[in-house]
N, C-alpha and C positions, 0 to 999 in steps of 0.2 A: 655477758655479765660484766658490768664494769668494776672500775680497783678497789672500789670501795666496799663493792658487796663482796668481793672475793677476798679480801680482808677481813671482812664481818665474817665469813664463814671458814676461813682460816683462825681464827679466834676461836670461832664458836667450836671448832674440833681441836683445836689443841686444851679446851676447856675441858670437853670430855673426857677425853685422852687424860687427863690431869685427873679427874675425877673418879675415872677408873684406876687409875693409877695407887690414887691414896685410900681407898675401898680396898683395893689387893694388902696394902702394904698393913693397914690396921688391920684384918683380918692375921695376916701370920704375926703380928704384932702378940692379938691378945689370945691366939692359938682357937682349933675351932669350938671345943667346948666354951671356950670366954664369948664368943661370939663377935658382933661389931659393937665401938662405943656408943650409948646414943647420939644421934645426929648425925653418925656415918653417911647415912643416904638422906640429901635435902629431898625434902617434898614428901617421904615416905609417909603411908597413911595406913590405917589398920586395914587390913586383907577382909577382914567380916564385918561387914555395914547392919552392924545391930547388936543385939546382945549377946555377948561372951564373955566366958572365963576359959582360965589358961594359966598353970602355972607351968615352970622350969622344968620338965620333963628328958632334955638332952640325954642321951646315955642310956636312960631306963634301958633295963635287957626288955629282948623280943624274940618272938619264935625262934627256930633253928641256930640260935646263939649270937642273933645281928643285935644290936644297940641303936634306940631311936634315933634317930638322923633331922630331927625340927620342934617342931611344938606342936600338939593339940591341941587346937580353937575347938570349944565346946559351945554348939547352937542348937537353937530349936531345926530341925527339918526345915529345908526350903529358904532361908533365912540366904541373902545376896552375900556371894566372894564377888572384890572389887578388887583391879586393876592398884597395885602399890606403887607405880609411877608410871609414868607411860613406855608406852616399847610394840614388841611385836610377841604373838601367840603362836604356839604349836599343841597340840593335844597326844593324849594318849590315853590307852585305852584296855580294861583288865589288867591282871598281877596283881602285886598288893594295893597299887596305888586307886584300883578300880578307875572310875572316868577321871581323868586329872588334866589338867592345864601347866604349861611352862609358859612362862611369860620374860622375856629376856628384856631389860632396858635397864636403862641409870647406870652401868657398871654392872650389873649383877643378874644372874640366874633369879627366877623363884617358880617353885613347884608346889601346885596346890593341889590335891588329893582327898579321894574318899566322897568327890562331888556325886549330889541326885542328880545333877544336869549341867549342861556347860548351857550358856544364854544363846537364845537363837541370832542370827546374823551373825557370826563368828563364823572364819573360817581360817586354818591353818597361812600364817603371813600376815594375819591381819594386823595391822596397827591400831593399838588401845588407847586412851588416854589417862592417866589417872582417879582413877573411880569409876571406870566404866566396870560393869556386870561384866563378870567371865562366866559364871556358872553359878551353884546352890548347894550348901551344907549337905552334907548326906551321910552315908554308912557303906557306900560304896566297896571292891576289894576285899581285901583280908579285915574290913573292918564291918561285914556284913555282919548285920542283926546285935552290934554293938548299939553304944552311943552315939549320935549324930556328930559328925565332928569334921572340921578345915584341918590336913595333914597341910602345915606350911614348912617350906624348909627357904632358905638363902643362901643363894651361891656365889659369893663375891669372886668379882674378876671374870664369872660362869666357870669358876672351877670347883672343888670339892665342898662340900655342906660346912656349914658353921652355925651353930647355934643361933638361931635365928630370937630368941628369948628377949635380949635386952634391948633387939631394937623394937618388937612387938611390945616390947612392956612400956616404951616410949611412948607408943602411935595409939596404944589402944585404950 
């Protein structure tokens, strides 16, 4: 590699590093129910590639005494979860979350939940890009024989949940 490319890529990671950095720091800024300001995550796109509703749900009580941890994107069945910036996949499988997806990139955690299906050619490590298919709206988990619904949460830094709301309300 010559100095100039190793330059460019010393840039390009102390970018990130910067990027991550101020994603951490706005999150304990506006605490996690405040969530992130709009525009925290450049590029960030809405998670449900079609129609939805979704209000401010954070907090709501839930079973056994827990308090909602994201928001619920309300879709028809089968309706595409896309890829909110690019990064790398892991999956998981039954509890509450029934089939779900973590998707780590830009700075930040995000976990989607309650999917009918994760998209085929996917496999654990995989690298996404921004708007690829991860999976499909569903009722999955603890949310069987409910409403169809995108359990999304955002975890700046990839540490604890933050209301995920005002930047959704941004994107979508």
């Amino acid at each position: 590699m010559c100095i100039r490319d190793r330059y460019k890529a010393e840039v390009r990671e102390w970018e990130e590093a910067e990027r991550r950095r101020k994603i951490a720091e706005a999150a304990k800024r506006s605490g996690a129910a405040g969530g992130l300001p709009a525009g925290t995550i450049p590029d960030f796109i809405c998670p449900v590639s079609g129609s939805v509703h979704f209000t401010n749900d954070w907090g709501n009580p839930r079973s056994g005494g827990r308090t909602h941890k994201g928001t619920d994107m309300f879709a028809a069945r089968g309706v595409p979860v896309v890829a909110v910036t690019d990064g790398t996949v892991r999956f998981s499988d039954g509890g509450l979350g029934g089939i779900a997806v973590w998707l780590k990139g830009g700075g930040a955690s995000y976990y989607y939940a309650h999917l009918d299906g994760r998209a085929s050619g996917l496999s654990a490590g995989s690298y996404v890009t921004r708007g690829t298919v991860l999976g499909y709206v569903g009722n999955t988990g603890n949310a069987y024989g409910g409403a169809h619904h995108l359990h999304f949460q955002l975890h700046p830094g990839h540490g604890s949940a933050v209301n995920p709301y005002p930047t959704l309300a941004a994107a979508c």
